[in-house]
Each structure stands twice: as structure tokens, then as C-alpha cells.
VOBA-1610 file (N, C-alpha, C; in pm, whole numbers, padded with zeros to 5 digits, always signed):
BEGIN
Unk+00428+02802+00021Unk+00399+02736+00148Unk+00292+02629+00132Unk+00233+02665+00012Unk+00082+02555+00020Unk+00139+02454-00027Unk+00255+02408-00092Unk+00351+02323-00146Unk+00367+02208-00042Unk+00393+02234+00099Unk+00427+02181+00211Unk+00316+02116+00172Unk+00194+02177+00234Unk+00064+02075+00239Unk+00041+01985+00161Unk+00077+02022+00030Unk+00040+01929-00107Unk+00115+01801-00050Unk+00270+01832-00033Unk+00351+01673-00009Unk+00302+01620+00074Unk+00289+01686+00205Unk+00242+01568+00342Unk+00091+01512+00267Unk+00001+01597+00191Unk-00129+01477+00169Unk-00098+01356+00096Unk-00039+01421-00070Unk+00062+01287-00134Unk+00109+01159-00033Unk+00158+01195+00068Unk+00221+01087+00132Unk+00134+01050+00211Unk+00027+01089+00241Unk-00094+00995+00338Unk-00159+00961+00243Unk-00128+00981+00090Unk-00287+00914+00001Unk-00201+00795-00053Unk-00065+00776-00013Unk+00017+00706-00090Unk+00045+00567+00036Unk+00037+00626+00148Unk+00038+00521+00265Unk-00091+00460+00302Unk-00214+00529+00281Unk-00346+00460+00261Unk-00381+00380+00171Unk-00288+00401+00086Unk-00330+00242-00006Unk-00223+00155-00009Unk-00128+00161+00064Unk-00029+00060+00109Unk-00092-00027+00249Unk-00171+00056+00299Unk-00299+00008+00435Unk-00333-00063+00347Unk-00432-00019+00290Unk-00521-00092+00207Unk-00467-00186+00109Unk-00394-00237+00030Unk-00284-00350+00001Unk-00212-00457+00066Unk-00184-00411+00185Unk-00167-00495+00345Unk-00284-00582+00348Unk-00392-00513+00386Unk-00495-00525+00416Unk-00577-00661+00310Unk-00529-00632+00202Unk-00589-00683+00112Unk-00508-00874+00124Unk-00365-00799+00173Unk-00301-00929+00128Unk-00312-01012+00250Unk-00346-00969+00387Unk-00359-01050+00487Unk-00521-01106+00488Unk-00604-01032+00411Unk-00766-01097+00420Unk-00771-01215+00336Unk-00703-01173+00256Unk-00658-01285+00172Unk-00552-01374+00163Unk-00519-01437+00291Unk-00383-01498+00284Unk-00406-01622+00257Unk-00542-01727+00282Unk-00582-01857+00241Unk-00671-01845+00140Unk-00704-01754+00034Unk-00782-01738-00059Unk-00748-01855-00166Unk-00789-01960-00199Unk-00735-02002-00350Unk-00830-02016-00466Unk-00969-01959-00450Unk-01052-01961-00515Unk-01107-01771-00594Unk-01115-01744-00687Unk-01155-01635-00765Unk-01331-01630-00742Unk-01369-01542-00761Unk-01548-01476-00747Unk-01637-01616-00805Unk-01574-01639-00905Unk-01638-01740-00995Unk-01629-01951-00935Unk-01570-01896-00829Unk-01532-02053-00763Unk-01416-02103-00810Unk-01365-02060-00934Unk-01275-02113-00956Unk-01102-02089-00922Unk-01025-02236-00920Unk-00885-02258-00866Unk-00828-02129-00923Unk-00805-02020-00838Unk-00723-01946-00900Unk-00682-01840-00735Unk-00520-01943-00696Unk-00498-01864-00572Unk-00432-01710-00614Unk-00465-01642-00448Unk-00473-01493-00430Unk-00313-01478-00482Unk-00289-01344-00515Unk-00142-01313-00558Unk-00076-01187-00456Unk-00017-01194-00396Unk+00041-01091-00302Unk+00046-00957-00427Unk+00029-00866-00348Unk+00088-00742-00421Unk+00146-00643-00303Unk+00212-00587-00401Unk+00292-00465-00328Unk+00280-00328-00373Unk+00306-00218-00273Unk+00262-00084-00363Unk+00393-00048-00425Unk+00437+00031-00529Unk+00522+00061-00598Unk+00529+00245-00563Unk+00592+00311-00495Unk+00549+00443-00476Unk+00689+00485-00549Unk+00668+00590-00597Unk+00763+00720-00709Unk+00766+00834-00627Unk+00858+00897-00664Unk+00860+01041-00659Unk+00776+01158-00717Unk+00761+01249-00684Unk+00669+01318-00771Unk+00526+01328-00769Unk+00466+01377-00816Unk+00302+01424-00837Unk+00296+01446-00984Unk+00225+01304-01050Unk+00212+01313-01215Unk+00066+01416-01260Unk-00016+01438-01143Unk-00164+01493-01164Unk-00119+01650-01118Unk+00024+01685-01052Unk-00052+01867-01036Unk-00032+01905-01122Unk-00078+02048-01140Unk-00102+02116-01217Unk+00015+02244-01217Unk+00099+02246-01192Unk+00261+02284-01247Unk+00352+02249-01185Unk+00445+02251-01288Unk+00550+02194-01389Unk+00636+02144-01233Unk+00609+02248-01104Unk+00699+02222-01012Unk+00655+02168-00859Unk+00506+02168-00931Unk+00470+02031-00836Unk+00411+01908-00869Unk+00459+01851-01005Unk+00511+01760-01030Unk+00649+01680-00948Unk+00730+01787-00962Unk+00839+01706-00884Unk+00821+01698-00717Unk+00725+01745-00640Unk+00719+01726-00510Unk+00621+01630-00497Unk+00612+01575-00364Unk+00536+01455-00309Unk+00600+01344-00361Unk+00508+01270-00325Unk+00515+01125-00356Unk+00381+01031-00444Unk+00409+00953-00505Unk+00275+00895-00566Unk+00280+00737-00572Unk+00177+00673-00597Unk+00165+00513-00631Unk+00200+00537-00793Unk+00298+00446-00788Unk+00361+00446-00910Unk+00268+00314-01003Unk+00254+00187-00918Unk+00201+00087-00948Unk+00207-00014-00845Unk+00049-00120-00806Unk+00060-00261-00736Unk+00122-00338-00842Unk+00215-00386-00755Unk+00287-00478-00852Unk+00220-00618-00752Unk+00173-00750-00850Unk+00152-00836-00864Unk+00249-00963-00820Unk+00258-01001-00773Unk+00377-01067-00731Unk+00355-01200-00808Unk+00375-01231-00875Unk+00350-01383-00967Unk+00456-01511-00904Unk+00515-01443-00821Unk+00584-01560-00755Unk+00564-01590-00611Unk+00454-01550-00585Unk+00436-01558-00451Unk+00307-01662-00343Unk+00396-01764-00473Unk+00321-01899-00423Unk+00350-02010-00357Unk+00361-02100-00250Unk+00413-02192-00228Unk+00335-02345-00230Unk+00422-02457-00224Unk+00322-02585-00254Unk+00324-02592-00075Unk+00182-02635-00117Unk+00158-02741-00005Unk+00122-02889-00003Unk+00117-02944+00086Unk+00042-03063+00082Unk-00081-03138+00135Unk-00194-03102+00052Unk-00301-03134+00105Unk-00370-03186+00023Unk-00364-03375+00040Unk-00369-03484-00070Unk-00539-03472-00044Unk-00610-03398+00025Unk-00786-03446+00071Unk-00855-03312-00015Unk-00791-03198-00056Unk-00843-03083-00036Unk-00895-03101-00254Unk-00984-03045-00290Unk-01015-03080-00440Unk-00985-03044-00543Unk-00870-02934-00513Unk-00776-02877-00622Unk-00656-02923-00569Unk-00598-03036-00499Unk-00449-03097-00507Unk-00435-03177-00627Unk-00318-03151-00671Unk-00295-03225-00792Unk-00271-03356-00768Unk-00243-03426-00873Unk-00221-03616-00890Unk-00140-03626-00720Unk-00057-03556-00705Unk+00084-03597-00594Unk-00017-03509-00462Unk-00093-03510-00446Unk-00150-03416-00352Unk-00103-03279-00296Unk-00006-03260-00374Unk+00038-03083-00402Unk-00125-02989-00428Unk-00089-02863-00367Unk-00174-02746-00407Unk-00065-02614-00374Unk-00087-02567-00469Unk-00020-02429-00445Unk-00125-02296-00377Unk-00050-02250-00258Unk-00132-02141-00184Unk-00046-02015-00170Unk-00114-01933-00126Unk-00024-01790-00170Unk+00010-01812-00006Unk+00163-01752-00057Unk+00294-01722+00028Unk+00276-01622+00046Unk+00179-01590+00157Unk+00148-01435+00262Unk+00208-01454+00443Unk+00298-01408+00441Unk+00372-01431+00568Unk+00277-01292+00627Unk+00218-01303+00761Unk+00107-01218+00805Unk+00233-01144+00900Unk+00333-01224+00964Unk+00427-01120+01017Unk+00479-01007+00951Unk+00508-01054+00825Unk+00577-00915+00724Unk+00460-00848+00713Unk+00335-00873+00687Unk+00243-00800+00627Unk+00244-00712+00791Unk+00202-00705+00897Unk+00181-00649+00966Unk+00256-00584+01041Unk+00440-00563+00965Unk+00535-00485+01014Unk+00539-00403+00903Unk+00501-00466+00772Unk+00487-00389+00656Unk+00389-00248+00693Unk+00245-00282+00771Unk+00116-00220+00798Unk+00168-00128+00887Unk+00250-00160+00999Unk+00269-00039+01119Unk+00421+00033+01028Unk+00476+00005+00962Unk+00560+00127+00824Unk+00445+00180+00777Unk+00363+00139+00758Unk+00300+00240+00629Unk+00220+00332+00750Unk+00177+00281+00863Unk+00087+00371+00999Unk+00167+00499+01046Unk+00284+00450+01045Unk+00397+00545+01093Unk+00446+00656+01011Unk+00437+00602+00905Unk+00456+00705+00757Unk+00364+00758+00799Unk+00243+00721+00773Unk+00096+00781+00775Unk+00116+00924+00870Unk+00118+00890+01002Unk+00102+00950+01114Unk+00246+01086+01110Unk+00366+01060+01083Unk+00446+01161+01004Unk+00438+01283+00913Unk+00321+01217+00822Unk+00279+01288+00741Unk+00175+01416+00779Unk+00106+01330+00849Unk-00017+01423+00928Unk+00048+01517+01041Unk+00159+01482+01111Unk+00261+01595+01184Unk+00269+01654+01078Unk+00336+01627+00992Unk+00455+01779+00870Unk+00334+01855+00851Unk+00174+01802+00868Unk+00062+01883+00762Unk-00001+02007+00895Unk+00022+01912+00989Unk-00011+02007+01112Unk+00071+02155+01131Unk+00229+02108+01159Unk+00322+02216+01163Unk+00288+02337+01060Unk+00261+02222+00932Unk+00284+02377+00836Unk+00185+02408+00844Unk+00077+02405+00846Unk-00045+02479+00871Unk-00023+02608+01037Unk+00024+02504+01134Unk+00079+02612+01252Unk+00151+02705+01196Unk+00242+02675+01127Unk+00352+02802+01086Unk+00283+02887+01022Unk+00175+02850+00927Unk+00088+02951+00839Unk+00034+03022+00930Unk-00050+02981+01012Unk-00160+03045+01106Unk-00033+03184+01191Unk+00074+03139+01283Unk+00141+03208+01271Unk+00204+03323+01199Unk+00208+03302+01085Unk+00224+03391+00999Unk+00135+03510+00971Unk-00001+03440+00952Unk-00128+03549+00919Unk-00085+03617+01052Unk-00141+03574+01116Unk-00103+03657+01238Unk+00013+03757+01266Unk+00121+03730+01247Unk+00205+03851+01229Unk+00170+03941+01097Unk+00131+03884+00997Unk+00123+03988+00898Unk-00012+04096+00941Unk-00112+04068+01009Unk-00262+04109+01045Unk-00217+04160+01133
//
């Protein structure tokens, strides 16, 4: 039964950093500069989630939950613009800025809220059903 609990947390620790990846990619949607000042625009990422639990500790809850598999980097998720005044446009007054559409990101954000909030039901129930249980067995 404690199995239940394990998956529903997996899946809120796995939708909190899909928040937090959202999050990251809409704060950063006009970023084109790195810590150091220099031309180096923001790169969208995405969360990569798997099946499974690679960290429990047996063999058969491994295969339950869910996990971040990997942020994948999006290396193509740039578009030109044109802004012949701005000090990183090239010769043709091109600059490339990251292609963060804030609509997707924030239908992307209420999927991952909704997951979220799903998860925290399944964790509630089974905990009710437990409490239930002691109780008949006591």
C-alpha cells in the first residue's frame, strides 16, 4: 500500500520541475545575454519524464512512478529577428532570439498544475483508505 504513496509523490516531484522549467522558459523568454554579458540567447528546454523510479530501493519499485528522465535543451529554438539598432544584430540587422511562445508555455504550466493537483488527490485517497483500514483492523 505504501507503493501508492511512493507513485503519487514521483509524480508531484516530476511535475514540480516541469513548473519550474516553464517557469524558467517564460522568465526567460527575451534573455539574449549569459551571466557574463555575453551574446548568448536563452535555449527553451523541456522536461523529458520516464517511467519508473531509478533511485528506489527494490527491484519493484523501480518500475512504479514516474521520473525526470532529462531537460532536454532545445537547440533549435531560435528565431531571427530584425533589429538593425540593437548591438548584437548582425551585418543585415538580423539577431536571433529564443522562440518562447508564452501561450504554450502557460498551457504547458496549467498540464503540469493539473497533473500536480491529481497527484496530491491519488496521495490523499490512499492515505484515507489506510487510515480506514487501521481502523478496522484496531
Amino acid at each position: 500500500m505504501y507503493g501508492a504513496l511512493d507513485i503519487s509523490t514521483s509524480g508531484m516531484i516530476a511535475q514540480r520541475t516541469r513548473m519550474d522549467v516553464i517557469a524558467a522558459n517564460i522568465a526567460n523568454a527575451h534573455s539574449l545575454q549569459n551571466a557574463a554579458g555575453e551574446y548568448d540567447p536563452y535555449l527553451r528546454r523541456a522536461v523529458m519524464l520516464a517511467p519508473g523510479d531509478p533511485n528506489a530501493a527494490r527491484r519493484t519499485g523501480r518500475a512504479m512512478g514516474v521520473h525526470v528522465a532529462e531537460i532536454d535543451v532545445r537547440t533549435d529554438a531560435l528565431r531571427r529577428e530584425h533589429r538593425p539598432d540593437h548591438p548584437f544584430a548582425d551585418a543585415d540587422g538580423y539577431l536571433m532570439v529564443p522562440d518562447i511562445d508564452p501561450t504554450v508555455e502557460w498551457v504547458n504550466a496549467l498540464q503540469a498544475s493539473r497533473a500536480y493537483e491529481a497527484n496530491v488527490a491519488a496521495a490523499e485517497t490512499t492515505k484515507s483508505m489506510m487510515a480506514q483500514a487501521l481502523r478496522l483492523i484496531a
